[in-house]
N, C-alpha and C positions, 0 to 999 in steps of 0.2 A: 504494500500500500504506500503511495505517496502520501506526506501528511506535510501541509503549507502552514505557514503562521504569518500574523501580524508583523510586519514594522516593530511597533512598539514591543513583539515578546522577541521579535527575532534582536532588538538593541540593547535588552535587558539580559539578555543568554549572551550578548557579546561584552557587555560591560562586567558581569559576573567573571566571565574567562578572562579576560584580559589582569582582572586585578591580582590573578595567578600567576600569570606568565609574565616573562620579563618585557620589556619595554618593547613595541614592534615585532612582537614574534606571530599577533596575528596576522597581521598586513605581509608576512612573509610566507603566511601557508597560505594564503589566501593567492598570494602572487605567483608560488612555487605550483598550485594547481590548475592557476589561467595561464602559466608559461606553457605547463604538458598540453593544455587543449590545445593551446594555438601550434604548438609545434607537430600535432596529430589533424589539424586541418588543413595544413601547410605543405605536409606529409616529407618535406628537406627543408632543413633550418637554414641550413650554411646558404649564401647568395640568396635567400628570399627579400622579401621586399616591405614591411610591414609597420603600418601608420599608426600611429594612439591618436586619437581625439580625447585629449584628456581637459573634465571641468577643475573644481577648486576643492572638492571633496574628498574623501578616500576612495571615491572608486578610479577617482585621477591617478592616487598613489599608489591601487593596485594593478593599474595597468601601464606605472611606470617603473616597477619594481619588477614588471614580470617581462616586458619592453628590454628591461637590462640584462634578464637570463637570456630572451633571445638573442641579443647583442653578442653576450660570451659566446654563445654557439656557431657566431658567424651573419647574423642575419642585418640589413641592414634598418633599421629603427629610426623614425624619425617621429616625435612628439609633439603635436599642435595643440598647445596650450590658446584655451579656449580665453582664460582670465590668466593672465602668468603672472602679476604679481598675488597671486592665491593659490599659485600651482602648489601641490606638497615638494616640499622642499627637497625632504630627504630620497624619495622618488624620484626627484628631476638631478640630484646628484649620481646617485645611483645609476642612472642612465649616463650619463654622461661619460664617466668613470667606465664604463663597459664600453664605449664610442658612440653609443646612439647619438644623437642630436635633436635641437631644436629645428623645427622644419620652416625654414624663409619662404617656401612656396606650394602652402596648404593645397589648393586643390591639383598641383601638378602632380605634387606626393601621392593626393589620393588618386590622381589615376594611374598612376605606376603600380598601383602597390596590389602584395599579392593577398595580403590581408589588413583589412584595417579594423582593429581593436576599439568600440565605442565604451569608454571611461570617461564619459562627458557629466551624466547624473547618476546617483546612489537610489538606492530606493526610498529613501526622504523625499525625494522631488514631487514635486504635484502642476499639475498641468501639460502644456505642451512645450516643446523647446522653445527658446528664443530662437529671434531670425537668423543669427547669423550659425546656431550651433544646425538649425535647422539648415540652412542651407552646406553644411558640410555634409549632415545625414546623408539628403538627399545625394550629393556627389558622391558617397562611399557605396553606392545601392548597384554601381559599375563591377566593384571588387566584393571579394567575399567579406562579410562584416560578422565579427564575434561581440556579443554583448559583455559586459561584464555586472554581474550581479543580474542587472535585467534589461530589456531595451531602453535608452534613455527615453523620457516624453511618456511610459506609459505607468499606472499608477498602482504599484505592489500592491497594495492593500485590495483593491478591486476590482481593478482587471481595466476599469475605464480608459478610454484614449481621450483626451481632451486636447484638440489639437496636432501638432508635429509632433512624430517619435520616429527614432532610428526602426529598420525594418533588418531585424538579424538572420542571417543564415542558422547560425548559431548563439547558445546562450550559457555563459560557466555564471550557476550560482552558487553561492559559499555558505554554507552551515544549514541551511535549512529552503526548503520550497518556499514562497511568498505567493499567495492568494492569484494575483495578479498573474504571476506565470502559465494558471493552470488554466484561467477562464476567460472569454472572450468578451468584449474584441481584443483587449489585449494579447491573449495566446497566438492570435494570426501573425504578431510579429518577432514570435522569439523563437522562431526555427529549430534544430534540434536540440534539446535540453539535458545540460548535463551540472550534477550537482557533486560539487566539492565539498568532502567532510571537514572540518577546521575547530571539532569537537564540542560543539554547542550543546549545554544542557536545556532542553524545551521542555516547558508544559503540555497542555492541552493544543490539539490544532484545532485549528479554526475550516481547514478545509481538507478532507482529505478525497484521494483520486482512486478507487478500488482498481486492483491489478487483479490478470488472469487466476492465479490460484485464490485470492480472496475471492473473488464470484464462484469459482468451482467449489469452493466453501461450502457457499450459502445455497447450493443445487439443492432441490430435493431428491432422496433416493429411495424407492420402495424397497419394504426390506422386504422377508420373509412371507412374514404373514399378512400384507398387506394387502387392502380390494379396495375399489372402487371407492369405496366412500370414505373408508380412513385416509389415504389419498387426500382427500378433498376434494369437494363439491365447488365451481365457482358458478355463478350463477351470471347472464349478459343480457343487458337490456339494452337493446341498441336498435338501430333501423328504423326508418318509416316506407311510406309506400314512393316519399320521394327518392328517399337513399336506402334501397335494400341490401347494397352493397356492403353498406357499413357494418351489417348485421354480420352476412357474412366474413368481411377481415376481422371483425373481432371476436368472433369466436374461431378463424385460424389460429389467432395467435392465442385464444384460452384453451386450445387443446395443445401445443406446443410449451405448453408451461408449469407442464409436473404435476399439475391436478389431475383425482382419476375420471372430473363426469364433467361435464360442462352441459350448463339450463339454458336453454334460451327461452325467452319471453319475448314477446312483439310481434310484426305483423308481417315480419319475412322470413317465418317460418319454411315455407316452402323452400324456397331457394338456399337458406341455411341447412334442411335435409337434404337438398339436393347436391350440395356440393361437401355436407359432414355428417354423411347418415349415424354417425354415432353419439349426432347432440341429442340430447334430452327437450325435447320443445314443450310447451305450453304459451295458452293467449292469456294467460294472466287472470290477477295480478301477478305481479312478482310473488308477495305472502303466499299467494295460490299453490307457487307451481313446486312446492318441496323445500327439504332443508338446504341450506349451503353452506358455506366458511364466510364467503366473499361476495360481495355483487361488484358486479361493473356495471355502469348507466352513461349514456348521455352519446355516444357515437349515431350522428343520422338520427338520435331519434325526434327531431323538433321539440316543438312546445306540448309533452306532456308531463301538468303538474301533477296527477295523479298517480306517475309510476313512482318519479320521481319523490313525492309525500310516502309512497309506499316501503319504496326501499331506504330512504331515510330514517323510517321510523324501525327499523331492523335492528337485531343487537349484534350485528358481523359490523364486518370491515368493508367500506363502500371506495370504491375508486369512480371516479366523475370524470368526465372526458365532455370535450367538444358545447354539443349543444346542452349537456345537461350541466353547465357554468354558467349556463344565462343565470342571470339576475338571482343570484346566488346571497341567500343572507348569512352570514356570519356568524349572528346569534344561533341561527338552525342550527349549524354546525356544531359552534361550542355544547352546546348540549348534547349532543350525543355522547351515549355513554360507550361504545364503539369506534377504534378509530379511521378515518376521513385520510384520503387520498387525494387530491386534485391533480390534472396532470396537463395543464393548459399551455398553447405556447404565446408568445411574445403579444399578442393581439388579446387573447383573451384574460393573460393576466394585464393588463394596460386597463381590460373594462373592471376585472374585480376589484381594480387599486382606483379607480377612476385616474389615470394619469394618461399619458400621448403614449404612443406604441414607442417612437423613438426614446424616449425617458428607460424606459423599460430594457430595449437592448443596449442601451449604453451604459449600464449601473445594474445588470442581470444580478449581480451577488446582492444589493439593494432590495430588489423587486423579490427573488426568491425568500428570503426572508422575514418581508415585510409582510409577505403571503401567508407564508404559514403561523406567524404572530398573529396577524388579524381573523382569520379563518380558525385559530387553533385546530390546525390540519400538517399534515405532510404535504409537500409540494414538489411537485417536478415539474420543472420549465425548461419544457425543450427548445431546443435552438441548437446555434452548434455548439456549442458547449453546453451541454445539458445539466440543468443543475439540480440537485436534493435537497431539501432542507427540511429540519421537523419541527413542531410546534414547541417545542424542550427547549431552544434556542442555541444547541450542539452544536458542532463539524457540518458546513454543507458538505456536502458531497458530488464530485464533477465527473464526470462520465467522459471516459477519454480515447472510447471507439465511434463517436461519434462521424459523418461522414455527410459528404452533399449529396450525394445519391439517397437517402433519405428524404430530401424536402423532394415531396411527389406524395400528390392526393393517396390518401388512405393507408396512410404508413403510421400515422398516428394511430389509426383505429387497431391494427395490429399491434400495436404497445402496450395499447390500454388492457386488450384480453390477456395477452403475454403477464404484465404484471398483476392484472388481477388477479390470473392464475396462481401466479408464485403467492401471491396475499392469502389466497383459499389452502396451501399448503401447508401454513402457521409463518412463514415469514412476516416480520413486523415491516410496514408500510415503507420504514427507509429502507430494508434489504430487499424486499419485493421491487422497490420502482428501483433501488439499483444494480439489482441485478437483472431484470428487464431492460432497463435503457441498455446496458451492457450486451447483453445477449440482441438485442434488436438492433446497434451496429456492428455487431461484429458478425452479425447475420448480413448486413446491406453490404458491407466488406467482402466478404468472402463471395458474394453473387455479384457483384460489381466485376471481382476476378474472370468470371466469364460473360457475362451478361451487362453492358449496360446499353441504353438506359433502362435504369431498375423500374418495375413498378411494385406495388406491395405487395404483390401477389407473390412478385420474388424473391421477399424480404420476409414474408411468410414461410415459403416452400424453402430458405434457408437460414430457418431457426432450428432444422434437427440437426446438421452438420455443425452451426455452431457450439451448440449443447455440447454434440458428440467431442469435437475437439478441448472442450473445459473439462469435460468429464476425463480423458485421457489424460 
């Protein structure tokens, strides 16, 4: 599991270690293991060619201390000090003393050069670059760019872009993940991500990113003695006569998802036996149609307040999707003595929050949060970076098989049975939706491999091979 933190705890874990160690010795591991990145993106040190954009901060000093290991190795270093009387001192000595130099002619440098090192901002910075650091970004986006600590211009704590920020191929962060790294828009500029230990003691994270064997975790497996209904029953109210469709993809995806019976309820019936003769159907109501673990509601099925009133007043676990987020109260929810799923994306959590769609994707860690505090519910907000968050106020949680082959009509509706599924199996609401989100890109993944462009259908018919490859 990747596990991200705050600014604030990632300063206090570094101010702690420091009061231990001798003067500079963390600025020197931190430099010792942005030298190796850049010397393995470079892949020959000796005659390379390699720029610092360094600000006034210590991420200036750590990519001028590690500027001076390439230097011993042969490579040729040149330092554009952004603010030079704020440069770190003992970093632009350091450089020097190995031969690098101060660069008289910044943007010729950057396009000679075979890699240029962005040590412009720390992860304290908030907003976008200034103009002129901004327009060096821009000219390094020619040559390969390594971040250090994280893209300058984008905002650790959030993920937010507000404005100019460096766009890295690559990104060396030191001691711990930052919020910001893992979730969008910020994540579309920090290329491939690699993290340097520098021996940080951490608390609690604020964000963490489930890896392959933690989802193959939380799989359910039938043991011995198990049938049909110890399994789990999930139960899908989805479809209308306009989208019978939806009825259909979501209960693909609640048979695909470890439960042994999947109910369908609504009015497309037919066409869900047609194409999963082994759902359980009934016209309802929900109450009506048998016991379950789980409901799923809301896929295609328009304005009905009566299903909706119905499975609300159940004492399982409800996941809500699509049209059954309209006009959603809050209070309803709190009350429930069962817990509450929502799994809407960027538009419909914008109508729950009453705020602009844009607000919403550009402050996603914001918005997910904000959700499940108001709603006291679980939340998954998809997008490309899909996010979990639970009503407890814990670790969201970022979903990191996430893919654009996904945005295509009725991909969603397949998530919602998917994870409802896992919810009918006793998983609690945050392992259900992520290990669903999980399993539902690394399904779009793997059919994109031969198939694109995907539709949901594809992303349905490869949820068994993704199973199958977590389960190995």
């Amino acid at each position: 599991m990747r596990t991200a933190y705050s600014v604030e705890k990632v300063r206090a874990a570094e101010r702690d270690l420091m009061a231990r160690l001798p003067d500079g010795a963390l600025m020197q591991r931190a430099a010792a293991g942005l030298a190796v990145a850049c010397a393995d993106l470079l892949g020959r040190v000796y005659g390379s060619r390699v720029v610092l954009l360094t600000g006034s901060g210590d991420n200036g000093g750590d990519a001028l201390y590690a500027g001076a290991r390439l230097a011993r190795r042969g490579a040729g270093v040149r330092a554009v000090l952004l603010s030079p009387e704020r440069a770190h001192q003992g970093g632009l000595a350091a450089l020097r003393a190995a031969g690098g130099r101060v660069s008289a002619d910044p943007r010729g440098d950057i396009g000679r050069a075979d890699l240029v090192v962005d040590g412009i901002v720390g992860i304290g910075g908030k907003g976008g670059l200034r103009p002129e650091a901004a327009e060096l970004a821009d000219a390094a986006r020619s040559s390969t760019v390594l971040a250090v600590d994280l893209p300058s211009g984008v905002n650790a704590d959030t993920g937010e872009v507000d404005g100019a920020a460096v766009r890295a191929d690559a990104t060396v962060t030191f001691g711990a993940y930052k919020p910001g790294l893992l979730i969008d828009p910020a994540r579309e500029y920090v290329g491939a991500l690699r993290l340097v230990d520098i021996g940080l003691e951490l608390p609690a994270p604020d964000v963490e990113a489930l890896q392959h064997a933690d989802v193959a975790e939380l799989l359910p497996v039938p043991s011995a003695d198990s049938d049909k209904y110890r399994r789990g029953v999930v139960g899908v109210v989805a479809g209308s006569a306009r989208y019978p469709g939806a009825a259909v993809l979501s209960v693909s995806g609640a048979l695909r998802g470890g439960a042994g019976a999947v109910r369908y309820v609504g009015p497309g019936a037919d066409a869900v036996i047609a194409a999963h003769p082994e759902t359980l159907v009934h016209t309802g109501p929900p109450s009506k149609a048998g016991r379950v673990q789980a409901w799923v509601i809301g896929p295609g099925l328009g304005d009905n307040e009566e299903a909706m009133a119905d499975v609300l007043a159940s004492d399982v676990p409800v996941l809500i999707d699509a049209d059954g987020l309209h006009g959603l109260d809050p209070a309803r929810l709190r009350a429930r003595t069962a817990p509450t799923l929502l799994t809407p994306h960027a538009g419909e959590a914008a109508a729950l929050l009453g705020a602009a769609r844009e607000e919403v994707e550009s402050a996603r860690l914001h918005a997910v949060r904000e959700l499940a505090a108001r709603y006291g519910a679980t939340v998954l907000l998809k997008g490309s970076s899909t996010l979990i968050a639970g009503p407890d106020g814990g670790a969201v949680r970022v979903n990191p098989t996430g893919t654009g082959w996904l945005a295509t009509a009725g991909s969603g509706d397949v998530l919602s049975g998917l994870s409802g599924s896992l919810l009918a199996t006793g998983l609690t609401p945050l392992d259900a939706a992520s290990a669903g989100a999980y399993l539902h890109g690394l399904a779009a993944r793997q059919a994109a491999a031969e198939t694109v462009p995907l539709t949901a259908c594809d992303v349905a018919g490869a949820l068994p091979g993704a199973w199958h490859s977590l389960a190995d």
